[in-house]
C-alpha positions as CSV (number, residue, x, y, z in Angstrom):
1,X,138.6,95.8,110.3
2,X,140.4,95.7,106.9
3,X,140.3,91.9,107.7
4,X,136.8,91.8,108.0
5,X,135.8,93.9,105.2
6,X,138.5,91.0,102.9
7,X,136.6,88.1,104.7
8,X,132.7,89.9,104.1
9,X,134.5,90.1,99.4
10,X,135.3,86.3,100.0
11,X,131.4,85.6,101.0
12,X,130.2,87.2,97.5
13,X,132.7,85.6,95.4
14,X,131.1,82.6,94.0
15,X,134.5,80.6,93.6
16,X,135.7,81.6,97.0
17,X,132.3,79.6,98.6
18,X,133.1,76.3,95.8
19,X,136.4,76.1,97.6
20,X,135.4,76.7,101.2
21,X,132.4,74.9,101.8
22,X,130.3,75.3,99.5
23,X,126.4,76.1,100.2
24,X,127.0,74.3,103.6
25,X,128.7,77.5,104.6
26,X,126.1,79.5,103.0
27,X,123.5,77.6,105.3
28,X,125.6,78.2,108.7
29,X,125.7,81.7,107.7
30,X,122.1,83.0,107.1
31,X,121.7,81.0,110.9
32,X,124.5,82.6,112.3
33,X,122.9,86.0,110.8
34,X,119.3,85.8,111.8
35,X,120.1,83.9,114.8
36,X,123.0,85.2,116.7
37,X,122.8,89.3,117.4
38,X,126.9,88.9,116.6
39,X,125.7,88.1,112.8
40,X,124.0,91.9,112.3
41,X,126.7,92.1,109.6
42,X,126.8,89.2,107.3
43,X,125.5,89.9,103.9
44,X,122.2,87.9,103.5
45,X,120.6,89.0,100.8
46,X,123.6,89.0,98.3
47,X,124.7,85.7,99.8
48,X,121.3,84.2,98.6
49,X,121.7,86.0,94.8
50,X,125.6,84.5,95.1
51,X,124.3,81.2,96.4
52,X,121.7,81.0,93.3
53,X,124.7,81.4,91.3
54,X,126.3,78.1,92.1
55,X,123.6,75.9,92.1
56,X,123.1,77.3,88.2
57,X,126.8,76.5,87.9
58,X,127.4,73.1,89.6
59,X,127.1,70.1,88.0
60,X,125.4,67.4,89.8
61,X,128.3,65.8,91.2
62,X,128.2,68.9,94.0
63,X,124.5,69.6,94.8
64,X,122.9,66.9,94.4
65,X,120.7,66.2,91.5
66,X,121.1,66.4,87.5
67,X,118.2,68.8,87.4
68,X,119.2,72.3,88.0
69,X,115.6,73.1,89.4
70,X,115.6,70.3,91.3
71,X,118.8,71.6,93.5
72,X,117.2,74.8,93.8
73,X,114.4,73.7,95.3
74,X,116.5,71.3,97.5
75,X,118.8,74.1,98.3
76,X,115.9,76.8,98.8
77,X,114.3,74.2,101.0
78,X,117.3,73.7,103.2
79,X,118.2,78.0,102.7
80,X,114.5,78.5,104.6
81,X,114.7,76.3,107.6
82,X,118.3,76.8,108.5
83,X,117.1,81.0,108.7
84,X,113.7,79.5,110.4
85,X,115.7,77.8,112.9
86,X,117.9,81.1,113.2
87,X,114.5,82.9,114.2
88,X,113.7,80.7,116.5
89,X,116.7,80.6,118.8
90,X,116.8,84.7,118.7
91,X,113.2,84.7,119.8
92,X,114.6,82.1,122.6
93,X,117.6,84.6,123.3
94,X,114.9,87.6,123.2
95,X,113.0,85.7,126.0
96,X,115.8,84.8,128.2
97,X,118.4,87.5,127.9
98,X,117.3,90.6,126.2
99,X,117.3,92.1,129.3
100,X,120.9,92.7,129.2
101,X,121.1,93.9,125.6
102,X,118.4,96.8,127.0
103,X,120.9,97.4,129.9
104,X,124.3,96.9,128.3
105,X,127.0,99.3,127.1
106,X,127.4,99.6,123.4
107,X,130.5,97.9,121.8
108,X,131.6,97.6,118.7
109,X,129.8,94.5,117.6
110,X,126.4,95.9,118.9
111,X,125.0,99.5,119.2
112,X,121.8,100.0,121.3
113,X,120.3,101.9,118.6
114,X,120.2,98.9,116.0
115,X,118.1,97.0,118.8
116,X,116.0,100.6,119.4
117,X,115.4,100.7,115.2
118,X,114.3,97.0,115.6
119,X,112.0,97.7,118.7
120,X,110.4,100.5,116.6
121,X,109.9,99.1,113.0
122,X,108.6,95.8,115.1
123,X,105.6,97.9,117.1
124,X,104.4,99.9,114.2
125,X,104.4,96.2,112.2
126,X,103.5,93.9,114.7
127,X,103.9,89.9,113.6
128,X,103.8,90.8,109.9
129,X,107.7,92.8,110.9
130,X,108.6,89.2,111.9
131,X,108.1,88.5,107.9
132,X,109.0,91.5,106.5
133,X,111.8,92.2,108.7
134,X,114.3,89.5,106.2
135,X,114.2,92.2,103.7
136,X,115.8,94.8,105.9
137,X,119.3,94.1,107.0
138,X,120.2,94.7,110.8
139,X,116.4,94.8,111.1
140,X,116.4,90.8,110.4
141,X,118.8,90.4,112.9
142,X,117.2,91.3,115.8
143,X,113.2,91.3,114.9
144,X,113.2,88.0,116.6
145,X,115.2,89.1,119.5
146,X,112.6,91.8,120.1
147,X,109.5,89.1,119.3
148,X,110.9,87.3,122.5
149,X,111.7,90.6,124.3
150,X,107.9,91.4,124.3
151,X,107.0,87.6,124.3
152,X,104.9,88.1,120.8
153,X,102.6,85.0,120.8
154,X,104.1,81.9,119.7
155,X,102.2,80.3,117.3
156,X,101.6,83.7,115.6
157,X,105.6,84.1,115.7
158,X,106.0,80.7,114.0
159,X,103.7,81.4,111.2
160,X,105.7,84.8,110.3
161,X,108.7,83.1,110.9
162,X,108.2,80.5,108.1
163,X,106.2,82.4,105.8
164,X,108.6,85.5,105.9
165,X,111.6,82.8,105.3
166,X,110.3,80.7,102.3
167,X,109.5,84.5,100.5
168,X,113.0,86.0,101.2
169,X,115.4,82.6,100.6
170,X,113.4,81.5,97.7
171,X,112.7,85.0,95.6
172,X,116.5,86.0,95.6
173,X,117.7,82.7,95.2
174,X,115.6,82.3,92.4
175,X,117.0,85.2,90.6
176,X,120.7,84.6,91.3
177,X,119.9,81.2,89.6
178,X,118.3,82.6,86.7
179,X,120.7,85.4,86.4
180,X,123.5,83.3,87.3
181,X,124.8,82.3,84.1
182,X,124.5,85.7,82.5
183,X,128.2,86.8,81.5
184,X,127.1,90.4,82.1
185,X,126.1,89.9,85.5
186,X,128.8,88.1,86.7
187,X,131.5,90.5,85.2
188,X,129.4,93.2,87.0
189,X,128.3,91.2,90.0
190,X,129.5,94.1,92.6
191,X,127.1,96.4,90.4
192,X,124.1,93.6,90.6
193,X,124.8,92.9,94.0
194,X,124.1,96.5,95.2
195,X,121.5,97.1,93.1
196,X,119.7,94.1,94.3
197,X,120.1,95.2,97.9
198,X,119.0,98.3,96.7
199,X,115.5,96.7,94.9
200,X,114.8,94.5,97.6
201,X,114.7,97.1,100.5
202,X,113.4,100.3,98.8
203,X,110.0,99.1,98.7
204,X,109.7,97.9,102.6
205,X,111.5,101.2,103.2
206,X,109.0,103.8,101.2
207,X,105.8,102.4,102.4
208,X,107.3,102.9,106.2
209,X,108.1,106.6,105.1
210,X,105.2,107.1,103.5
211,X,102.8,106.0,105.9
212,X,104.3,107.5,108.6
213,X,103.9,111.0,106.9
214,X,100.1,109.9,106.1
215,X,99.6,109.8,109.7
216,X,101.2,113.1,110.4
């Protein structure tokens, strides 16, 4: 546990990415997260702030261009169809096996009740939880799994799928790039960080609450 707690720090360090792999690693881990039910725990949304971060800081020997907008938008680009193609294939697991997360005994990697949450949020939503559902972490993890549990039309799923992508990858990417260079921010980057998880859920999460006791 205490080793996975060290190796989730290393993911928001910003130096600790440089040397390991750069923003390659941050694209195998939003597909590993939004993808594979194993990835419920990986920290998307600060990864994406973090990941803004570099591309403000590297120089255009790393990634790729001279322009700093220019590798954002590269790096955005490449951010939104690697968690697109993670969608997809848990919409594929969904179809063809999430028969036996329903059935299975909880472990410590997976709970029942974080696939019962996702069930939940995803009927009172419908497609637009597909979109909405990057916002919410655990939630992002297994919305597609549930869209191919209840085999949610495909063509409707695709259209969330991207347009919930592209919002998510590019909004917080865009303000760990602007923010990025800040000296404040990144001697406080623990602070920003949870305030930014903080920011980007609270909304999604009130109007759930609120509308729920509208109905009551």
């Amino acid at each position: 546990m205490d080793m996975l707690v060290e190796s989730l720090g290393h993911l928001l360090d910003p130096n600790w990415i440089m040397r390991n792999g750069g923003l390659y690693l941050v694209l195998l881990i939003l597909f590993i997260e939004t993808g594979i039910f194993l990835g419920f725990f990986l920290p998307g949304d600060p990864l994406l702030f973090v990941a803004g971060m570099v591309i403000a800081s590297a120089n255009e020997a790393h990634y790729p261009f001279e322009t700093g907008w220019v590798n954002l938008g590269f790096w955005v680009f490449l951010f939104s169809v690697s968690t697109i193609l993670g969608y997809f294939v848990g919409y594929w697991f969904g179809k063809k096996f999430g028969h036996v997360l329903a059935t299975g005994k909880d472990s410590f990697f997976f709970k029942k009740k974080y696939l019962i949450s996702a069930h939940a949020f995803y009927e009172k939503r419908g497609g637009f939880a597909v979109g909405i559902a990057r916002f919410l972490p655990l939630v992002r993890t297994f919305a597609p799994i549930i869209g191919g549990m209840v085999a949610m039309d495909y063509t409707k799923f695709t259209y969330y799928n991207i347009v919930g992508a592209v919002i998510w990858v590019a909004s917080i990417t865009t303000l760990g790039f602007v923010l990025g260079d800040n000296p404040w921010v990144r001697q406080n980057l623990e602070y920003v960080i949870i305030g930014l998880v903080a920011i980007v859920t609270f909304p999604v999460v009130s109007k759930l609450v609120f509308s729920r006791k509208g109905k009551e």
